[in-house]
C-alpha positions in Angstrom: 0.9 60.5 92.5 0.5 64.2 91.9 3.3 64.1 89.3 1.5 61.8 87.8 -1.5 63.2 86.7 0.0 66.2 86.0 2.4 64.3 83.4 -0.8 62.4 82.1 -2.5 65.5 81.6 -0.1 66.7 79.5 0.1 63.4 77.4 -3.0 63.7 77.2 -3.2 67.7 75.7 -0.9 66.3 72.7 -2.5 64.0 71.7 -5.5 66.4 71.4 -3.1 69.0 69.3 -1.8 66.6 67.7 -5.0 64.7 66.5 -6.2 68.3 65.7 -3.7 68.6 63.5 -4.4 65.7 61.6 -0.3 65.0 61.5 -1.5 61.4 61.2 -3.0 62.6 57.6 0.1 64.2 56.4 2.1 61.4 57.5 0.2 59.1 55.0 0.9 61.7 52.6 4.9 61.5 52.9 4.6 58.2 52.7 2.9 57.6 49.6 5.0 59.2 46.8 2.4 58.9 44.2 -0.7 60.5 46.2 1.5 63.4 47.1 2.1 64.1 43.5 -1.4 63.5 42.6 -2.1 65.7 45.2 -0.1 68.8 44.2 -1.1 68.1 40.2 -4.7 68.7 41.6 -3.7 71.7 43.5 -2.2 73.3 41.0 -4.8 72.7 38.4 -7.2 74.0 40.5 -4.6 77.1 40.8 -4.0 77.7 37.6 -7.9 77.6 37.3 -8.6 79.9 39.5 -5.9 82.4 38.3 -7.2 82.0 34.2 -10.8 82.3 35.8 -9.9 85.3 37.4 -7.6 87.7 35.0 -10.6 86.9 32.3 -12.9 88.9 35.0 -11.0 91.3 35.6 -9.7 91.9 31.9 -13.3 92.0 30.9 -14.4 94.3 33.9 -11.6 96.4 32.9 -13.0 96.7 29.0 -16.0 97.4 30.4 -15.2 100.3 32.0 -12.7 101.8 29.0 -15.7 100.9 27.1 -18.1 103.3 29.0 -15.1 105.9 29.4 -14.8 105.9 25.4 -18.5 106.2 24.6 -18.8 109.5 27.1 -16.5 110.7 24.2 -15.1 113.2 27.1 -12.7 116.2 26.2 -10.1 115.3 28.2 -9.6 111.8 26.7 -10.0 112.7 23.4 -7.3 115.1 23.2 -4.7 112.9 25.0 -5.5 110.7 22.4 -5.5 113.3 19.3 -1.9 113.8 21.5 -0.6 110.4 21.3 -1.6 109.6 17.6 0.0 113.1 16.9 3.5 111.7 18.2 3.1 108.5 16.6 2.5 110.3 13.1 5.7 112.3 13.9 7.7 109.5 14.9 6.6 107.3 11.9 7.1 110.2 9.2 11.1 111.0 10.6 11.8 107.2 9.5 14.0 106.7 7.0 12.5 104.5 4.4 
């Protein structure tokens, strides 16, 4: 008898886990070839949302900023950049044309 309960009490603790883990759900999923791709085509449109959604934020966050930088018209910026246009002009006048 005492072997009993404790094997019912264990039945009983997966079915809990496993209705927690709604494997029921996913097994309806498998199931149905057309709901699991309709499935994943939302997923990934939501993805490939959130990733457009998220490099336009940062790209402009990041103009922003090199937009402030450039206005402070700071010393040290403007001579790397006197710097790089001086090597482009040197590069682009030893061309042969």
């Amino acid at each position: 008898m005492k072997n009993r309960r404790g094997l019912q009490h264990q039945v009983e603790t997966l079915n809990r886990l496993l209705l927690r883990s709604n494997l029921h759900y996913w097994g309806e999923i498998l199931g149905s070839p057309f709901r699991l791709f309709y499935l994943n085509f939302l997923a990934g449109l939501a993805r490939g949302f959130g990733i457009a959604l998220g490099l336009t934020l940062l790209t402009a966050l990041f103009l922003a900023v090199m937009a402030r930088i450039a206005s402070l018209n700071l010393p040290l910026i403007s001579r790397f950049i006197a710097e790089v246009i001086r090597l482009v002009e040197e590069q682009l006048a030893d061309l042969p044309r």
